[in-house]
C-alpha positions in Angstrom: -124.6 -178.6 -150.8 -124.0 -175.1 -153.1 -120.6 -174.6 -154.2 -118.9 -171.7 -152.7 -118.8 -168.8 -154.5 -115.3 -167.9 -156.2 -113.0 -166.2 -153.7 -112.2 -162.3 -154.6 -109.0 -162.4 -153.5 -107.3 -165.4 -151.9 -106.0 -168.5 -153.1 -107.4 -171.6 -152.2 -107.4 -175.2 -152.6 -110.1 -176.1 -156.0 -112.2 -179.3 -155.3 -109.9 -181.2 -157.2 -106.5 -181.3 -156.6 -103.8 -178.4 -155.4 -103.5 -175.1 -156.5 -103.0 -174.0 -160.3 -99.5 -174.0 -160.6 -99.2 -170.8 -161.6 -101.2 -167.8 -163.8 -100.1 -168.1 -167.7 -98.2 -164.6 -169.0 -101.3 -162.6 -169.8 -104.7 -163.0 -168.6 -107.0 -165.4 -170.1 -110.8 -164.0 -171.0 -113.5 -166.3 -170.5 -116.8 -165.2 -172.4 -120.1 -166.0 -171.5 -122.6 -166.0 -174.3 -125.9 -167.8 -175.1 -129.2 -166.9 -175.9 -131.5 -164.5 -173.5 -132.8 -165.6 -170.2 -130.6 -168.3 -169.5 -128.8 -167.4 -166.8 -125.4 -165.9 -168.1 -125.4 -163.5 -165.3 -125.9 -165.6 -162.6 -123.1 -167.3 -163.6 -121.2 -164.7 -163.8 -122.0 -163.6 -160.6 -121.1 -167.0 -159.0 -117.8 -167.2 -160.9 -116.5 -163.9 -159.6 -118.1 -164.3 -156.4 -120.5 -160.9 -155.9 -123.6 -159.5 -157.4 -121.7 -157.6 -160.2 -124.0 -158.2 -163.0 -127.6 -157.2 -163.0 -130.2 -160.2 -162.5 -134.1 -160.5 -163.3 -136.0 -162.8 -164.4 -136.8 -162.0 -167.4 -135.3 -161.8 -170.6 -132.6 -159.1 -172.1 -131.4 -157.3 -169.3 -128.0 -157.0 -169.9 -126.9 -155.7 -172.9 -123.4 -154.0 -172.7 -120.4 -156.8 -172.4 -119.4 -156.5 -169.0 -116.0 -157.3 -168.2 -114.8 -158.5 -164.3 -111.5 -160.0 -162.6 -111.9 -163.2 -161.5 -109.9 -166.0 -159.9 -109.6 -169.5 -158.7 -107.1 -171.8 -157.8 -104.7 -169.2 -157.4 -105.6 -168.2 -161.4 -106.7 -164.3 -162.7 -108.7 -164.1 -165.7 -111.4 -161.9 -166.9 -114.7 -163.2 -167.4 -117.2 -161.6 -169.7 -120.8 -161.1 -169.2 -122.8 -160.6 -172.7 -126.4 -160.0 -173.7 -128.3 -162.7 -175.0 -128.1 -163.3 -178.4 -131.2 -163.4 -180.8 -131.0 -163.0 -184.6 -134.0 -161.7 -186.4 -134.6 -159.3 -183.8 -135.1 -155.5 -183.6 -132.1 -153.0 -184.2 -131.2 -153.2 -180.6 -131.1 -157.2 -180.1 -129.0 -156.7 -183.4 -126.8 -154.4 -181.4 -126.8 -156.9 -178.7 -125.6 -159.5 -180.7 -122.8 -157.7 -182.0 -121.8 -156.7 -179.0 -121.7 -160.3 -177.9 -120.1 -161.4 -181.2 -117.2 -158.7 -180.1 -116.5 -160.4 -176.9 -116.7 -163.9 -178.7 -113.5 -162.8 -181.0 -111.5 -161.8 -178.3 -111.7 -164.6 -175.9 -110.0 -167.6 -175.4 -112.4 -170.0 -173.9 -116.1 -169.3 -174.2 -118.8 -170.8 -172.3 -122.2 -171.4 -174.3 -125.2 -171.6 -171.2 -128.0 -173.3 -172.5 -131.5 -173.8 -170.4 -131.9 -177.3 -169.3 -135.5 -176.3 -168.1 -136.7 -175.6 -171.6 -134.2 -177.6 -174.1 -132.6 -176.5 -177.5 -134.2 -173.6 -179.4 -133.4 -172.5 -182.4 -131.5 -169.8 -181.2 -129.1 -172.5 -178.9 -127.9 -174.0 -182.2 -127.9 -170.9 -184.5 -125.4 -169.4 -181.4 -123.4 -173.4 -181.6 -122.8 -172.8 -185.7 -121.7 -169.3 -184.3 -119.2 -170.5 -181.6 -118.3 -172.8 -184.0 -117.2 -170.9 -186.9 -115.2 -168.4 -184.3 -112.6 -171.6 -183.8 -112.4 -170.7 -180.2 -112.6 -173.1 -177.4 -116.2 -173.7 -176.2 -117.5 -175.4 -173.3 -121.0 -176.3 -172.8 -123.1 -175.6 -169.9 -126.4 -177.0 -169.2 -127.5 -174.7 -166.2 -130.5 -174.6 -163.9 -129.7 -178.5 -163.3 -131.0 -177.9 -159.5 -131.1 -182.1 -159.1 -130.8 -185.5 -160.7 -133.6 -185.6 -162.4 -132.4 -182.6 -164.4 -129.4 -184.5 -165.4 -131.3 -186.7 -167.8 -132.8 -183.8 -169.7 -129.2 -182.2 -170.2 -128.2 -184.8 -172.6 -129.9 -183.6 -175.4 -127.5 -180.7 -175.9 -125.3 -183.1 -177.0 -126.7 -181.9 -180.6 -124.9 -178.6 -180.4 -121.5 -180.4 -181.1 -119.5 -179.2 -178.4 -119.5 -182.3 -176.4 -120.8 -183.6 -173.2 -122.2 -180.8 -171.2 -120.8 -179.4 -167.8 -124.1 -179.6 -165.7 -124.4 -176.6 -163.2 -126.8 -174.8 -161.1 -125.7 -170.8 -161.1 -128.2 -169.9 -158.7 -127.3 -172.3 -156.1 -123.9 -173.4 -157.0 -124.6 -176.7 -158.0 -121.5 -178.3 -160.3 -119.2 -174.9 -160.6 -116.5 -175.6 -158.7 -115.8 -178.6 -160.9 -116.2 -176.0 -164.0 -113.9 -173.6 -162.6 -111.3 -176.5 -162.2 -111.8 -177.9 -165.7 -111.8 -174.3 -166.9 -108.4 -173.1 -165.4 -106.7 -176.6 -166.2 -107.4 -175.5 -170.0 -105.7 -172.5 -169.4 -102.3 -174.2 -170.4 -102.9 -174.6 -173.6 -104.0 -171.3 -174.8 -102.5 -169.5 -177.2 -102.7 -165.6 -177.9 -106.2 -164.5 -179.0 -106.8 -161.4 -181.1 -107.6 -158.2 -179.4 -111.0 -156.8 -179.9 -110.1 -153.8 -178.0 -107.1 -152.6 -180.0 -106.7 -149.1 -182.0 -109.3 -148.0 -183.8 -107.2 -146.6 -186.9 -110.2 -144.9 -188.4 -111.5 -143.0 -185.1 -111.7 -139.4 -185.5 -108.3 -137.8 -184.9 -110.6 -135.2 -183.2 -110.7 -137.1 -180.2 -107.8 -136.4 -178.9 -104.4 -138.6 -178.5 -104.8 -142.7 -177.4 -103.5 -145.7 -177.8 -104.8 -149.2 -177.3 -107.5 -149.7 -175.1 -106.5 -152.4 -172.4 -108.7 -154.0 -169.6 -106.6 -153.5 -166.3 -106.9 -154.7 -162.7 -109.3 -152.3 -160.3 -106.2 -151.6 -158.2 -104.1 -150.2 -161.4 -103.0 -146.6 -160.1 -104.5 -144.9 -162.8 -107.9 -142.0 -162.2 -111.6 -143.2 -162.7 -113.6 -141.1 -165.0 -117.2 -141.3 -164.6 -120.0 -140.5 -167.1 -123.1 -139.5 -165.5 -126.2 -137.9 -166.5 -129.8 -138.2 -167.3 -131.2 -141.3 -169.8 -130.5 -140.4 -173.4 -127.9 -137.5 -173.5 -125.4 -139.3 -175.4 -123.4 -140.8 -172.2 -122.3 -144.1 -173.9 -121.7 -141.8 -177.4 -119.4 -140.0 -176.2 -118.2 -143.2 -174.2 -117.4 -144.5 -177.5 -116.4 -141.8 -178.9 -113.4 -141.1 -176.3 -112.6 -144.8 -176.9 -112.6 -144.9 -180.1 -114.7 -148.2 -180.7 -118.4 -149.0 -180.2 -117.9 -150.3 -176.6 -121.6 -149.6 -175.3 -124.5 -150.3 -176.9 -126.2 -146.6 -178.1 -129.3 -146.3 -179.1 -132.7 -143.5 -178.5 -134.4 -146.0 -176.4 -133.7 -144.4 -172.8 -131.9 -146.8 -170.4 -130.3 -148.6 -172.7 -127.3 -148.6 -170.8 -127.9 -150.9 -167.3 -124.6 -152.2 -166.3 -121.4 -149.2 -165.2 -118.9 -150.4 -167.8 -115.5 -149.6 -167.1 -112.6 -149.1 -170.0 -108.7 -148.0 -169.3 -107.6 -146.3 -171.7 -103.9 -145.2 -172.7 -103.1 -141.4 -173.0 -100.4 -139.0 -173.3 -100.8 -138.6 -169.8 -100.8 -141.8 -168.9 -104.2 -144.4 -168.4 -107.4 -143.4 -167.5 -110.2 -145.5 -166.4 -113.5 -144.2 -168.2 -116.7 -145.7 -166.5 -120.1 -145.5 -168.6 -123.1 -145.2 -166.3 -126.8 -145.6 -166.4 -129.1 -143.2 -166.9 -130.2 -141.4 -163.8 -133.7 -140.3 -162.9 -136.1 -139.0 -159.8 -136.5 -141.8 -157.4 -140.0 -141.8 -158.0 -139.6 -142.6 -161.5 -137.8 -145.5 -161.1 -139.0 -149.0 -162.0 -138.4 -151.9 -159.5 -135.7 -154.3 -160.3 -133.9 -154.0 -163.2 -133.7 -150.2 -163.5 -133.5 -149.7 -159.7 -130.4 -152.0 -159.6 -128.5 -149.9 -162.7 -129.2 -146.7 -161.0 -127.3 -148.0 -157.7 -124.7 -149.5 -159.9 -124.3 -145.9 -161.2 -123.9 -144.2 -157.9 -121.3 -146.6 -156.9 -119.5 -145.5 -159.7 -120.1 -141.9 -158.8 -118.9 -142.3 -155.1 -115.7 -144.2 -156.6 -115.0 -141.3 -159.1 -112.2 -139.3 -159.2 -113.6 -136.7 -161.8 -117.2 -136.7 -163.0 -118.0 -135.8 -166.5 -121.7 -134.3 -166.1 -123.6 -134.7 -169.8 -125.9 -132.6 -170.7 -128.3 -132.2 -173.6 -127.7 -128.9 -174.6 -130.6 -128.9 -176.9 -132.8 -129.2 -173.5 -130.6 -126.8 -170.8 -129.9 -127.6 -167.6 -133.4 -129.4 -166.4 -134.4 -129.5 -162.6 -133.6 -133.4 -162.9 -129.8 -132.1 -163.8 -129.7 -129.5 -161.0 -130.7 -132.5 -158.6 -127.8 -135.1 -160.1 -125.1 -132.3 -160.1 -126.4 -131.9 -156.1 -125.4 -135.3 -155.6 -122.0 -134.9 -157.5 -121.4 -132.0 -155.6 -122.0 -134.4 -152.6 -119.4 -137.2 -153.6 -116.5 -134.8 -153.2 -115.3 -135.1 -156.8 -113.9 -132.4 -159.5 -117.0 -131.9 -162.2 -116.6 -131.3 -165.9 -119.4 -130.3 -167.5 -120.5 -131.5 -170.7 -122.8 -130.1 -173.1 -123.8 -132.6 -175.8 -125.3 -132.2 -179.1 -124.1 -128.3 -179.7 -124.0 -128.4 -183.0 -128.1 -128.8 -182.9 -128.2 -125.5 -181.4 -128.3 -122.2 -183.3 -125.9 -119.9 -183.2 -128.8 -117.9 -181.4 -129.7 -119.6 -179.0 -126.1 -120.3 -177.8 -125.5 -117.8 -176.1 -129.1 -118.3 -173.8 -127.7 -122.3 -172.8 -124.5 -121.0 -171.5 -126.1 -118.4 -169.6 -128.6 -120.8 -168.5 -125.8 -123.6 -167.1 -123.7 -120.4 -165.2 -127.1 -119.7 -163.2 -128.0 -123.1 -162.5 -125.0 -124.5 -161.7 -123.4 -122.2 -159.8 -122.5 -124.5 -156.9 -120.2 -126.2 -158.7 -118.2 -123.5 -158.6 -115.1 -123.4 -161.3 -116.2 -126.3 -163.1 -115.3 -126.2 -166.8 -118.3 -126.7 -169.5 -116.7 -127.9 -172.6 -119.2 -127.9 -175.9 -119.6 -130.9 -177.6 -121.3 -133.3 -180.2 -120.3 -136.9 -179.2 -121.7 -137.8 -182.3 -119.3 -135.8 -184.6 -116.7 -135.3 -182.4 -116.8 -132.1 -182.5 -115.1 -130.9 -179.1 -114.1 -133.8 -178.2 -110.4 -133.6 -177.9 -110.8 -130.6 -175.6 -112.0 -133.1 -172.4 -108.6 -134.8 -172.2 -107.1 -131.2 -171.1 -109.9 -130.4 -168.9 -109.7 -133.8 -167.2 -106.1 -133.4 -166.9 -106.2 -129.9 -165.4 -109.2 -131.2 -163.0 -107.0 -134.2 -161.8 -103.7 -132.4 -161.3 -106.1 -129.9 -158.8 -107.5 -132.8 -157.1 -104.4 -134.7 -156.2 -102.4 -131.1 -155.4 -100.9 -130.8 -152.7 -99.1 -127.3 -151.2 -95.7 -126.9 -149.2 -97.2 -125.1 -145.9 -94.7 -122.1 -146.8 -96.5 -121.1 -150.0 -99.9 -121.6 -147.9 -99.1 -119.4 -145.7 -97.9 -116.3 -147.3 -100.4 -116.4 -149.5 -102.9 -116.9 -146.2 -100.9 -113.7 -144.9 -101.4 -111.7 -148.2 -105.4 -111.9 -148.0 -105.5 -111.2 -144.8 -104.0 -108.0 -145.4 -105.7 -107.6 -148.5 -109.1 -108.5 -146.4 -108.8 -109.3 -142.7 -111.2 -111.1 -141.1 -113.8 -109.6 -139.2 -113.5 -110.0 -135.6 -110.4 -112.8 -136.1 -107.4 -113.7 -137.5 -105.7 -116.8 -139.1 -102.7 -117.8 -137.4 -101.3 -120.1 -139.8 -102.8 -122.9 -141.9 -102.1 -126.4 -143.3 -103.4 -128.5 -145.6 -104.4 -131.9 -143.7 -105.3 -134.4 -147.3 -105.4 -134.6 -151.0 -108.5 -135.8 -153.1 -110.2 -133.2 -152.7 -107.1 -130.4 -151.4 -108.3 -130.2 -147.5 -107.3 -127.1 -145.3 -107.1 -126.8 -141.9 -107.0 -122.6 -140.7 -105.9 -122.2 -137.2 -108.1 -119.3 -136.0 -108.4 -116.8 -132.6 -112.4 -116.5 -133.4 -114.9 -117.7 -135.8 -114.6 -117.0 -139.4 -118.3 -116.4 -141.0 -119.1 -118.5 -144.4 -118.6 -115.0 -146.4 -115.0 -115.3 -145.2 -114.6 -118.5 -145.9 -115.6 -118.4 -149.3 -113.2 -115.6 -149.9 -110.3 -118.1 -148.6 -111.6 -120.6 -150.8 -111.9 -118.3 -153.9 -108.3 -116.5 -153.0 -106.6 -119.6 -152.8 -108.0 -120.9 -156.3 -106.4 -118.0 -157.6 -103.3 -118.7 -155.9 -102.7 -121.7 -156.4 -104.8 -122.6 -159.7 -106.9 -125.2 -158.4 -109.6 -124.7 -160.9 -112.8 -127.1 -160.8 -111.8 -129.5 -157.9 -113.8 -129.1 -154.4 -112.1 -127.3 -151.9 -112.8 -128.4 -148.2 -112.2 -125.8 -145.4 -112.0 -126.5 -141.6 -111.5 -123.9 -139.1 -109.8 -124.7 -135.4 -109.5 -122.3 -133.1 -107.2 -121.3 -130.4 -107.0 -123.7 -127.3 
């Protein structure tokens, strides 16, 4: 029978034994490394019990460290999904490596997946003298062990050094329960690992204020920042750069990024959670699989948003493609700041054209701030904290039905409405502001977009949506 995937939330009894006695001070991070193809994600994806991690079969998928609460026995950790490591390869399996090397230094167990199917490579014990030479504690698991037979062939792993090897099946749950027991019981003995995630002291001052940048649980009270746009504007640059350490993997190929990788980071104004998204494209140029699953990864993200920074490549304007994404933004509800990336490639000539060009097609988005930037510099940079900060305080306002309605009353008389009057008004929710007018007659959409653009001004609600519902009388 398959093992159970890991509960999200509620304790229960391991299949060994009662529950953990209790979670250690801080959380513990388990990494999950090993060479490509193996099935590190699956694992993953068994551990915390949903499809978080992108699957496919076939090798280098992921490539961004992908971090994800988990818990069993009554234990949180984090566990962290890598890319697969290869040395010798081009200068993005480099940056993959490095990325996985990161994850490796801050984690205090780390579980090396080898492919019982195929047997050591050269890359299974060039990853062993790796693990080896980080002095972490390193657990061995021989996966796609589906039966018995299987069990013979994992022996030979005993080569790497690390042991006898946990024999599992990730895709159909084979032996993980007993891993998750034998990996919480080591929890005890941990001691404090080094923070990969801490201050960057040489990032650019120009990126505004921060702090350390700590992973957090999902129901923190803290906003979501999403980065959206299309492939190759310089999303997970300026990811980075806000940060202030290479977090995602950047490089010119387009669709580098798959996975939505999520950071908190500590401000002035308290933490922010900065999501980095895949590059989105027209439906019909979608691949199956890999690139398919990344884009609805990336409108999850979207749809969980609380402000959406919108990059664009200001050395290409606003394209049809980014007309058709800030539609769907405009759809989710949330506050939009827009982005133009790579500025400083455009002359002072043409500036003026681009700016132009972004006020005519994007004029549905209504106030939304464009802030000029090069993610690569970091020029601009530390102007997005203030526009974020402005376009959150709008989005979570909320005005005392007094103020409402004298300032209803004073554009009435400015303006009355044709044919009707407002009688009073209130506003019904927060994120976005939501008003409810209590009308004799029908107010036409010219009206009510002189409402909506009066109370703006009133009450300086700047680029966050405004939704407007009208009741009438009886």
């Amino acid at each position: 029978m398959p093992e159970p995937m890991a509960p999200a939330s509620p304790a229960r009894t391991g299949r060994r034994g009662p529950v953990h006695p209790g979670p250690v001070e801080r959380t513990p991070v388990v990494v999950v490394a090993g060479r490509p193809n193996v099935g590190k994600s699956t694992l993953v994806n068994r551990i915390v019990g949903r499809r978080a991690a992108v699957v496919e079969e076939r090798p280098g998928v992921t490539r961004d460290r992908l971090e994800l609460e988990a818990e069993w026995n009554g234990q949180n950790f984090v566990v962290v999904d890598t890319g697969g490591w290869l040395g010798g390869g081009d200068d993005l399996d480099a940056k993959v490596a490095r990325q996985a090397e990161t994850a490796v230094t801050g984690a205090d167990i780390v579980i090396q997946v080898v492919d019982v199917a195929v047997g050591v490579t050269t890359e299974d014990e060039d990853i062993a003298r790796l693990l080896r030479r980080s002095a972490r504690t390193v657990m061995l698991v021989a996966n796609k062990v589906d039966n018995e037979k299987r069990e013979t062939d994992a022996w030979e792993f005993v080569s790497l050094g690390f042991g006898d090897p946990w024999m599992v099946s990730a895709l159909h749950g084979r032996g993980t329960g007993d891993l998750l027991d034998e990996i919480v019981d080591r929890f005890d003995a941990l001691e404090p690992a080094p923070d990969p995630d801490g201050p960057d002291p040489e990032a650019d001052a120009d990126a505004g204020p921060r702090s350390a940048v700590t992973r957090t649980d999902d129901d923190v009270d803290c906003p979501r920042v999403a980065l959206v746009g299309r492939p190759n504007v310089g999303k997970s640059t300026l990811f980075n750069r806000l940060l202030g350490q290479e977090r995602a993997i950047v490089h010119d190929l387009p669709g580098t990024t798959r996975d939505a990788i999520d950071t908190v980071l500590d401000t002035a104004d308290g933490p922010i959670r900065f999501v980095d998204t895949a590059g989105m494209r027209r439906k019909s140029r979608t691949e199956d699989g890999t690139e398919y699953f990344a884009m609805v990864r990336a409108l999850a993200a979207l749809d969980l948003a609380d402000v959406v920074l919108l990059v664009i490549d200001a050395t290409e304007g606003v394209t049809h493609q980014d007309q058709r994404l800030a539609e769907r933004i405009g759809a989710s509800g949330s506050p939009v700041v827009v982005i133009l990336n790579k500025w400083e490639l455009l002359s002072t000539v043409d500036r003026p054209e681009v700016l132009a060009d972004v006020d005519d097609r994007l004029a549905f988005l209504g106030e939304s701030p464009v802030v000029k930037v090069s993610a690569k510099t970091a020029m601009g940079v530390h102007r997005i904290l203030p526009a974020l900060r402005a376009a959150i305080e709008a989005y979570h306002r909320r005005i005392p039905t007094g103020e409402l309605n004298r300032a209803v009353r004073a554009l009435q008389l400015a303006h009355p409405a044709p044919g009707s009057r407002i009688r009073y008004a209130v506003q019904g929710a927060i994120d976005p502001p939501t008003f409810t007018l209590f009308a004799t007659r029908r107010l036409d959409a010219t009206y009510l977009r002189y409402v909506e653009r009066k109370l703006r001004e009133e009450f300086g609600l700047g680029p966050t949506p405004i939704k407007i519902r009208v009741r009438l009388r009886g």
